[in-house]
C-alpha positions as CSV (number, residue, x, y, z in Angstrom):
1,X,0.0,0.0,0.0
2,X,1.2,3.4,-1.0
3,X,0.8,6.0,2.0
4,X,0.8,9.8,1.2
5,X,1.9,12.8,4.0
6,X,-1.1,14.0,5.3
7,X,-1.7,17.6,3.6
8,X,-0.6,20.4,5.6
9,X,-4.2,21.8,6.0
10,X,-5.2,18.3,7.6
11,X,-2.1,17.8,9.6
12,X,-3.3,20.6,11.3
13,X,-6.9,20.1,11.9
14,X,-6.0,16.4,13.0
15,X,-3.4,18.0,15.4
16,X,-5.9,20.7,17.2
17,X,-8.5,18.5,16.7
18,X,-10.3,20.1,14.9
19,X,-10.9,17.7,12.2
20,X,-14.9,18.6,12.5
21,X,-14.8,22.5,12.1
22,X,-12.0,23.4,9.7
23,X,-12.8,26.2,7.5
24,X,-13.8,23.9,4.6
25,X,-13.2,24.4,0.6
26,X,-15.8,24.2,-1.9
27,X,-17.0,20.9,-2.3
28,X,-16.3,18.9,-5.2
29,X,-19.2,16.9,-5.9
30,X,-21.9,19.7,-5.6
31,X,-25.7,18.8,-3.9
32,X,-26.7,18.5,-7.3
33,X,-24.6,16.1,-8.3
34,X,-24.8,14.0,-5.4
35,X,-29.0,14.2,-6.1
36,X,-28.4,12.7,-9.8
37,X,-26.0,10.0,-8.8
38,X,-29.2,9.0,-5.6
39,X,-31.9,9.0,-8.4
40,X,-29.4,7.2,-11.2
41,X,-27.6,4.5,-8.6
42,X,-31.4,3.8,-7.3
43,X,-32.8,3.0,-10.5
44,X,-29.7,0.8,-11.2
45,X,-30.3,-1.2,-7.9
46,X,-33.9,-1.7,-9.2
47,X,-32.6,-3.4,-12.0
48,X,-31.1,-6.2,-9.9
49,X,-34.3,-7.6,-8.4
50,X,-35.5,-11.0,-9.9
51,X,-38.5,-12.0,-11.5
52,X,-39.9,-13.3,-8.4
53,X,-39.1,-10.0,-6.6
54,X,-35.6,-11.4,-4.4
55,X,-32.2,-9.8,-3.9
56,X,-30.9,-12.5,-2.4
57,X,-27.7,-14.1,-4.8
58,X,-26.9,-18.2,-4.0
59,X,-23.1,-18.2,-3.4
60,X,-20.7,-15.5,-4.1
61,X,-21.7,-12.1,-2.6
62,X,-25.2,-11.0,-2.1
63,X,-27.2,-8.3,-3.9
64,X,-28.9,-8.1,-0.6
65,X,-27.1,-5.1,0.1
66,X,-29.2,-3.4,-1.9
67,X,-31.7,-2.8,0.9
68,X,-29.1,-0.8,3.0
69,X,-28.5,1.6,-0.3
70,X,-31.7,2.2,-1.3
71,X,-32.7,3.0,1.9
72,X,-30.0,5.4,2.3
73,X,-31.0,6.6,-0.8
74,X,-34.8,7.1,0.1
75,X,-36.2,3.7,-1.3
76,X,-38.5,1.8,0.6
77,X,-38.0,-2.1,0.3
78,X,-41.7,-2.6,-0.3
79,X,-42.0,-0.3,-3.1
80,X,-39.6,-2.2,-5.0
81,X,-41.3,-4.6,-7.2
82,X,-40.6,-6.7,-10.1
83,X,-42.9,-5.3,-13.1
84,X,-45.2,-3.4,-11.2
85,X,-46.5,-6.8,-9.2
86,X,-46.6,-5.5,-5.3
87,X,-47.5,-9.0,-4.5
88,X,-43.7,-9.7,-4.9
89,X,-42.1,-6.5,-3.5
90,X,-38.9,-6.9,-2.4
91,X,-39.0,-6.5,1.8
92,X,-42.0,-9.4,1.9
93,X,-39.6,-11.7,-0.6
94,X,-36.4,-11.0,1.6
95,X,-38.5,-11.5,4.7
96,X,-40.1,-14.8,3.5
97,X,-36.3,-16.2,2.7
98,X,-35.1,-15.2,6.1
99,X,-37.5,-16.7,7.7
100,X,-37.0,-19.8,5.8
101,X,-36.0,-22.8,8.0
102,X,-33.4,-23.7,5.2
103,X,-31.7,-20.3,5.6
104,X,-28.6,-19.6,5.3
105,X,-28.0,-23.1,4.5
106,X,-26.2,-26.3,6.6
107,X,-22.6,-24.5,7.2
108,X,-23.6,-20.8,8.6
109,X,-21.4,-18.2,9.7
110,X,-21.5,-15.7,12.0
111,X,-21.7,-13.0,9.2
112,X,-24.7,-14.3,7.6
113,X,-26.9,-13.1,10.7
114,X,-24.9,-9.7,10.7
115,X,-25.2,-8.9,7.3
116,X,-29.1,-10.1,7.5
117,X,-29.7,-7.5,10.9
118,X,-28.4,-5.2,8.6
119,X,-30.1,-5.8,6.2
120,X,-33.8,-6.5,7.4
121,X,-33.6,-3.5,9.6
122,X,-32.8,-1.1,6.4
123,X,-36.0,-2.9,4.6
124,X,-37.8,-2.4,7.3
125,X,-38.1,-5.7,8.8
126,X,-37.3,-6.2,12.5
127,X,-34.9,-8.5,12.6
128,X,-35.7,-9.8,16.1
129,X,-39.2,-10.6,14.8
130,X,-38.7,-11.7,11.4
131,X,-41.1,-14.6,12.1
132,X,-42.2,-16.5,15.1
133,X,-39.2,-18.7,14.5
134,X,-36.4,-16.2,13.4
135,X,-34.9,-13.8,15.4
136,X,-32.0,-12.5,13.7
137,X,-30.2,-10.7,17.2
138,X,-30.5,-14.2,18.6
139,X,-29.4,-16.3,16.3
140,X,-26.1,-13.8,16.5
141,X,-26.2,-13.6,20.0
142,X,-25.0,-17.4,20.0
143,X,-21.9,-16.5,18.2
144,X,-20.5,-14.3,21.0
145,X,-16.7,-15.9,22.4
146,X,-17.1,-16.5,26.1
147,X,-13.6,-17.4,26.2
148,X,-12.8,-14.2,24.0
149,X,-15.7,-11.5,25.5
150,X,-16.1,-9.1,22.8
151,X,-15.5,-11.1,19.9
152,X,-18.6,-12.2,17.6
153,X,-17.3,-16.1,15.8
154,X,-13.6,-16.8,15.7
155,X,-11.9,-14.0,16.6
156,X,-9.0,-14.6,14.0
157,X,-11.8,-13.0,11.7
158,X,-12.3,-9.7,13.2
159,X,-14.1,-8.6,10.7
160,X,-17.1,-10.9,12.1
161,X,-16.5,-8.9,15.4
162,X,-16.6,-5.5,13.5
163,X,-20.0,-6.6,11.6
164,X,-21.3,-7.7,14.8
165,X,-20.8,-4.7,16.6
166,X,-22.3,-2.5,13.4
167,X,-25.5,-4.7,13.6
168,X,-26.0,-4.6,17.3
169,X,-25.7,-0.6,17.4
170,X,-26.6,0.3,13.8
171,X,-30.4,-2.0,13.9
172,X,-32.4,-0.1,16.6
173,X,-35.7,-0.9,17.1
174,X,-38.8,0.5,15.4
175,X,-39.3,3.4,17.6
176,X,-35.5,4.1,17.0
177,X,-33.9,3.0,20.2
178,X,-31.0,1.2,21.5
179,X,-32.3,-2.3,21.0
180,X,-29.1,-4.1,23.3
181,X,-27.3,-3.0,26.7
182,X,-24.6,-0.8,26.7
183,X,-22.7,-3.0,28.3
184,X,-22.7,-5.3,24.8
185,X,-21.9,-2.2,23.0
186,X,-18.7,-1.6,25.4
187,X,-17.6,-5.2,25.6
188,X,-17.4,-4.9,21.8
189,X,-16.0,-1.9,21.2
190,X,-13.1,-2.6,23.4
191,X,-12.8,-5.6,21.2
192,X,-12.6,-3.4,18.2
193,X,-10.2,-0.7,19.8
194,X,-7.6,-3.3,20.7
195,X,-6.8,-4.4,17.4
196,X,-6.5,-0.9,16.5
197,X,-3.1,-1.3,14.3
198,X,-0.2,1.9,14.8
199,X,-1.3,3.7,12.4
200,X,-4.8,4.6,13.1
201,X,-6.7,1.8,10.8
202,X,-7.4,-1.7,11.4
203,X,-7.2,-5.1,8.8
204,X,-9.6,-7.9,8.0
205,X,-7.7,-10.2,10.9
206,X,-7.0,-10.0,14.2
207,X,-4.2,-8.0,16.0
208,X,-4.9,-8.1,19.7
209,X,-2.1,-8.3,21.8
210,X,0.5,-8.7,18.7
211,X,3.1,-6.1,18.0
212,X,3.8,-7.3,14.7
213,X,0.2,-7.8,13.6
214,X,-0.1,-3.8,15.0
215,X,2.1,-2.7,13.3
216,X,1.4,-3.8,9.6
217,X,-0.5,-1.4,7.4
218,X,-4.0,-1.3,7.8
219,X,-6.4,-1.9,5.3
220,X,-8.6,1.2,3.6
221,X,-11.9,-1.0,3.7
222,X,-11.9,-2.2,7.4
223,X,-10.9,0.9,9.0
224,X,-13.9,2.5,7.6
225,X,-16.3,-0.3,9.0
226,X,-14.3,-0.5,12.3
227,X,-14.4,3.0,13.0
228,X,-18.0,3.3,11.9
229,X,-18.9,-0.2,14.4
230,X,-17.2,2.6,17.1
231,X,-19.9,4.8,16.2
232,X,-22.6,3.1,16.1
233,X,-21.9,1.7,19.8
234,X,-22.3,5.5,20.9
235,X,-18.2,6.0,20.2
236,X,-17.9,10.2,19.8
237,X,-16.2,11.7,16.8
238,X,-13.5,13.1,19.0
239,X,-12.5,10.3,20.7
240,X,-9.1,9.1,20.0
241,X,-9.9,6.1,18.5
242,X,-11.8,7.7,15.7
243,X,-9.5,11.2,15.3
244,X,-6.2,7.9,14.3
245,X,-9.0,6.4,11.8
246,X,-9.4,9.5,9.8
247,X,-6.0,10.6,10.5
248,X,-4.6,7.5,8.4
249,X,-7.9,7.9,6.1
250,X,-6.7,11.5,5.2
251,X,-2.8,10.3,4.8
252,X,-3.9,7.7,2.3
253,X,-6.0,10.1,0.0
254,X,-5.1,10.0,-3.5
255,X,-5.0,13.4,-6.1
256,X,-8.2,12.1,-7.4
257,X,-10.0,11.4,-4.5
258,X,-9.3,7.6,-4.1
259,X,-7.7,6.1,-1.3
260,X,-4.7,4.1,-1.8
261,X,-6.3,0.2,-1.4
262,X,-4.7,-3.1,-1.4
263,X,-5.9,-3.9,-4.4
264,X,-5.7,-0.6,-6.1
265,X,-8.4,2.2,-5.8
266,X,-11.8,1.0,-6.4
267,X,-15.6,1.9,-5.8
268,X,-15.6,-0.8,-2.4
269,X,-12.8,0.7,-0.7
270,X,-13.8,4.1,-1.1
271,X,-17.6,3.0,0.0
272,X,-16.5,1.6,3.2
273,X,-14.0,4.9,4.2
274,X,-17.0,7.3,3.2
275,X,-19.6,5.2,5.1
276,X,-17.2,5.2,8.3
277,X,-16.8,8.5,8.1
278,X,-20.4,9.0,7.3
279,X,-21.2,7.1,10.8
280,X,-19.0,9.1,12.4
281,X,-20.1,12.9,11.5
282,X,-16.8,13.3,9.9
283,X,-17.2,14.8,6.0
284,X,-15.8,13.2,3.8
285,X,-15.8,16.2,2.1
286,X,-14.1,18.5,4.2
287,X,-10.8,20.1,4.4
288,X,-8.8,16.8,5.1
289,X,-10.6,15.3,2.5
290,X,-10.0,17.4,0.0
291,X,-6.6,16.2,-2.1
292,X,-4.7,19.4,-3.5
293,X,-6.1,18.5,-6.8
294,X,-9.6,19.3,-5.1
295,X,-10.6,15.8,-5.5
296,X,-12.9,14.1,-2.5
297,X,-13.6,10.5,-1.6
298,X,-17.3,11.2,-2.7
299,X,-16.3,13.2,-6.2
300,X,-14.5,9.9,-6.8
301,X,-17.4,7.6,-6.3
302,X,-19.7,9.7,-8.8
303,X,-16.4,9.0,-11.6
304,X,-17.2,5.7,-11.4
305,X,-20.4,5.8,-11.7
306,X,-22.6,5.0,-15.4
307,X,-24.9,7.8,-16.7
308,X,-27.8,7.4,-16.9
309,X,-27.5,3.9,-16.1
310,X,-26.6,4.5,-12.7
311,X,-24.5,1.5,-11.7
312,X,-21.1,1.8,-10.4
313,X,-17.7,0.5,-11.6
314,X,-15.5,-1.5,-9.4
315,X,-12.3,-0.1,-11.2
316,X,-12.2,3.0,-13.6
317,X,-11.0,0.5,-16.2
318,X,-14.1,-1.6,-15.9
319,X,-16.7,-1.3,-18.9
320,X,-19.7,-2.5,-17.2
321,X,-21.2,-2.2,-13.1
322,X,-20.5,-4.4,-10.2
323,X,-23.8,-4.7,-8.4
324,X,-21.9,-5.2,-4.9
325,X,-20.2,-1.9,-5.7
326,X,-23.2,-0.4,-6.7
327,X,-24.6,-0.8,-3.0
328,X,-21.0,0.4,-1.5
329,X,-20.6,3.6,-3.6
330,X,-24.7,4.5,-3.5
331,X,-24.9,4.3,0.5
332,X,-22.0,6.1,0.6
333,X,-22.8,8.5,-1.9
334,X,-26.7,9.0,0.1
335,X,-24.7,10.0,3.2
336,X,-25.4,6.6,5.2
337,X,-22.9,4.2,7.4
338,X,-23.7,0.4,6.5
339,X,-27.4,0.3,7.2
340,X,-30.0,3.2,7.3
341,X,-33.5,3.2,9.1
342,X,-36.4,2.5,6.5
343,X,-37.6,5.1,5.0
344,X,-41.3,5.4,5.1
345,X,-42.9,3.8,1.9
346,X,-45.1,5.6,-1.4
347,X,-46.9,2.0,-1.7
348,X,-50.7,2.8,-0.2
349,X,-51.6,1.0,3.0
350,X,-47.2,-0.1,3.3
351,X,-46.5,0.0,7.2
352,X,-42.7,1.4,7.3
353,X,-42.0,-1.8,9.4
354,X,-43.4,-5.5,9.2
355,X,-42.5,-7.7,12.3
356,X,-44.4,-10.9,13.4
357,X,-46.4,-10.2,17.0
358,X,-46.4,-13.0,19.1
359,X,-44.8,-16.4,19.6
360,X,-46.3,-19.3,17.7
361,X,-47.6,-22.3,20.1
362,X,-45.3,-25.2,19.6
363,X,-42.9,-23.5,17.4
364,X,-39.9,-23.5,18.8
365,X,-38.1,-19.9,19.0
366,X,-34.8,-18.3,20.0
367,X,-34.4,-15.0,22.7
368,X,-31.3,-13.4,23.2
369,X,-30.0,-12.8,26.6
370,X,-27.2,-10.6,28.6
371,X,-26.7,-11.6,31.9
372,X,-24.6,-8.8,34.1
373,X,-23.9,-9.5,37.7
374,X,-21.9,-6.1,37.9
375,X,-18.6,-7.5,37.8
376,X,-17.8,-7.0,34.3
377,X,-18.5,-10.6,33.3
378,X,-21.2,-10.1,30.6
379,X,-22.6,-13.4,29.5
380,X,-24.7,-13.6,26.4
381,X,-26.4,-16.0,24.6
382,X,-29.6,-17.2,22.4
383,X,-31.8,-19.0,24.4
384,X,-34.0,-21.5,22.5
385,X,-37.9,-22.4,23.6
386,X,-40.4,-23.9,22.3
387,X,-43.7,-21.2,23.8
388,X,-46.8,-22.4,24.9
389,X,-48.7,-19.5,24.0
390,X,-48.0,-16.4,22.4
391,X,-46.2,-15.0,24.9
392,X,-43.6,-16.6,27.1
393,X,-41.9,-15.7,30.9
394,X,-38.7,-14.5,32.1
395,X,-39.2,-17.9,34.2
396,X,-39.2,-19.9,31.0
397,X,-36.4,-18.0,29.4
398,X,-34.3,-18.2,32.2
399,X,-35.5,-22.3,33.0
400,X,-34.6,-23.0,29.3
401,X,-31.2,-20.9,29.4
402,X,-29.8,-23.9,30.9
403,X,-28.9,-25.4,27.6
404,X,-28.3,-21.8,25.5
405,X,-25.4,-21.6,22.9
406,X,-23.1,-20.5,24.4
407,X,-23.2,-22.4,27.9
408,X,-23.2,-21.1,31.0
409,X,-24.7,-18.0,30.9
410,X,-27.6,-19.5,33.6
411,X,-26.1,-21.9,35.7
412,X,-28.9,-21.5,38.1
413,X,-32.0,-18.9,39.2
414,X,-33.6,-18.6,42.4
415,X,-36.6,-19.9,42.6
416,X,-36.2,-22.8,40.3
417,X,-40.7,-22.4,39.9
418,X,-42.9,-20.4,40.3
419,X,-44.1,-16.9,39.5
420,X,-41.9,-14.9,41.5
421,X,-39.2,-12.6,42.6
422,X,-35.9,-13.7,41.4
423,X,-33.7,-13.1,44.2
424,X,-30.4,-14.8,42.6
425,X,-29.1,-16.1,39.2
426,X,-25.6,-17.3,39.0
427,X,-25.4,-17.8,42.8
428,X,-25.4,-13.5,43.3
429,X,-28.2,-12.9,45.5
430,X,-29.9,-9.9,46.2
431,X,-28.6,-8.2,49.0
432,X,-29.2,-4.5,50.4
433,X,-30.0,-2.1,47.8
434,X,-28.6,-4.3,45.3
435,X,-31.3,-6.7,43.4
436,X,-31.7,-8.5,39.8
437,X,-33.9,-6.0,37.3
438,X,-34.9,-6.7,33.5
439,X,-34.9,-4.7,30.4
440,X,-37.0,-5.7,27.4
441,X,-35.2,-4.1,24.5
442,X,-33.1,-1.7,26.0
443,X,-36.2,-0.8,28.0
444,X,-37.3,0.8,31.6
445,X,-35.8,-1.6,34.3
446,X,-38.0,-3.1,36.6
447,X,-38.0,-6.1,39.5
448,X,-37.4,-9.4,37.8
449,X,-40.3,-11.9,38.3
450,X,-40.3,-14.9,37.0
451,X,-43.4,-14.0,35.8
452,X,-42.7,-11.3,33.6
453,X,-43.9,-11.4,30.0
454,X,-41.2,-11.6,27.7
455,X,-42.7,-11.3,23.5
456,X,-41.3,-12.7,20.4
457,X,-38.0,-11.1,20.0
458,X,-37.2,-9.2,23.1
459,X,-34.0,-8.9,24.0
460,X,-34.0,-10.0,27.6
461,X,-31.0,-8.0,29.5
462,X,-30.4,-9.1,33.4
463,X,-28.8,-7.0,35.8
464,X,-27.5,-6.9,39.3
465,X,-27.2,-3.7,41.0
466,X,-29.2,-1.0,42.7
């Protein structure tokens, strides 16, 4: 990788940090511009769908990431249809495959579920309640490392811990809150900022506790999702952590507004800095963004881009669009990170969100749970039950918990029956002003019962303290 000084003019914004409030220059791609390449990229994504109305490619990388760009672009899922036919829009197609017992196939990873939050929630699906058997958070929540807290699948792939961390902050719920703890958020961002390499970016693998590893070049593409997982946890734009990502950002902008990738400059790379800047409140317009040719990361995404035909180039030698970068360089382009909340639809009688309501009797379903005792051991899991109704207890959750992927996150709950106060889990008991509350969703924390009502796809967060 080729590195460039950083420009005087952002040396010294970086250096009183004042990357945020720089008297900036003129931008290069003008309002109008960036309007045209919206309407022209979103017609292009249209083109993708199939004839039965799906996204979704088999093998290979998916053209579901669509859903994140045209909502960042002001496309509602549902109004996207295949010849007119709203009986095969594209949100009730991609919410019928997820839901699919057959999805994502016999060898799943723990990206599938992370780019699917992503995903869902941008369509306007909520991807704790895609169905009375599919809730997306869960079926992630049994990927986290016990062994590795922080760490989403094998933590040799960071980039599963970065995507994890961008779902889990970046999904909120439908009436736009924090949908996990903050104590999830924190456990994973520490994660992220610890394989934070030298100089200011991060790479695709993991660098933890490695000098050598730390101090390689980092890779244009991660840094931008890394620092925008940061962000999306609650991370502010002038904490260190963020300031090095740009930093090394702005030292590897090229005169014409590329960055200097592994593999050369190309629509992906510069997608995933400007979304990470984007999620950050950093513009990627701005002064240290600016080459001294007057080039931006954005002016170079709109080169790339066909007109009218509204796809985008991977290369600028390519002759025809890459649909993957077509998502990259259009959420970018719109302004988003790597998801967007749906936008509400044009398609009469179109709720803005679809989510299933209760549990289904005898169908079995997953919860995801945090358990924090206050000591800074987080536990979390996916609890699997099969309801009897079409709501479920804490009782049951906890009762079935036993057996959750990961183990041990309930080893035991006190009263083993009954409708109750629970007075101890994991052998803490209350004691004083300390006692065990619940939080449905990020929710008001109340006493835990075993009784309380838990719904289809609440996230269930325990905690000890006062």
């Amino acid at each position: 990788m080729t590195r460039r000084p950083v420009p005087a003019l952002a040396a010294a914004a970086l250096a009183t940090g004042a990357l945020l409030c720089t008297a900036l220059p003129a931008q290069a791609a003008t309002a109008g511009q960036i309007a045209t390449s919206k309407t022209n990229g979103t017609a292009y994504l249209k083109t993708l769908q199939a004839a039965d109305g799906s996204y979704v490619t088999t093998g290979g990388l998916s053209n579901e990431w669509a859903f994140s760009a045209l909502a960042a672009a002001g496309t509602a899922a549902v109004d996207v249809t295949p010849g007119g036919d709203a009986t095969k829009n594209a949100r009730t197609v991609y919410r019928s495959q997820l839901a699919a017992t057959t999805w994502p196939g016999a060898s799943p990873v723990v990206t599938d579920y992370e780019r699917a939050v992503l995903n869902s929630y941008a369509a306007g699906i909520d991807p704790a309640r895609i169905g009375p058997g599919r809730n997306l958070v869960a079926d992630l929540a049994a990927y986290w490392q016990s062994a590795e807290p922080g760490y989403w699948g094998p933590s040799a792939n960071f980039n599963g811990t970065v995507f994890g961390l961008l779902a889990l902050g970046g999904a909120r719920t439908q009436a736009g809150g924090q949908r996990v703890p903050q104590a999830l958020l924190d456990a994973t961002a520490a994660a992220v900022r610890a394989n934070q390499h030298t100089d200011g970016g991060w790479n695709y693998s993991k660098a933890a506790g490695d000098p050598t590893e730390l101090a390689k070049t980092s890779d244009i593409d991660m840094t931008g999702a890394a620092m925008a997982s940061l962000c999306a946890a609650g991370v502010p734009n002038t904490d260190s952590a963020i300031t090095s990502a740009a930093g090394f950002l702005s030292a590897n902008l090229n005169a014409n507004g590329s960055f200097a990738a592994m593999w050369g400059p190309n629509t992906d790379s510069n997608g995933w800095a400007v979304s990470g800047l984007n999620a950050c409140g950093i513009d990627p317009q701005g002064a240290a963004f600016t080459s001294g040719s007057g080039k931006t990361p954005v002016d170079y995404l709109i080169s790339l881009q066909f007109n009218p035909g509204g796809g985008f180039k991977y290369q600028s030698t390519d002759t025809t669009p890459s649909a993957y970068a077509s998502a990259d360089g259009l959420r970018a382009v719109a302004g988003a990170g790597f998801t967007a909340a749906p936008p509400a639809p044009t398609t009469t009688g179109a709720p803005t969100w679809v989510a299933t309501s209760a549990f289904s009797a005898g169908t079995a379903a997953r919860i995801a749970l945090t358990v924090d005792d206050g000591t800074g051991s987080l536990k979390v899991c996916a609890v699997t039950l099969t309801p009897t109704g079409s709501t479920t207890t804490l009782g049951a959750v906890l009762d079935a918990a036993a057996t959750a992927t990961p183990s041990g996150c309930v080893t035991s709950v006190t009263p083993a029956t009954g409708t109750g106060t629970v007075t101890a889990v994991n052998g803490t008991a209350n004691a004083g002003a300390n006692s065990w509350k619940v939080r449905l969703d990020n929710g008001t924390a109340t006493a835990a019962t075993r009784a309380t009502t838990v719904n289809v796809g609440d996230t269930v967060a325990l905690n000890y303290g006062s």
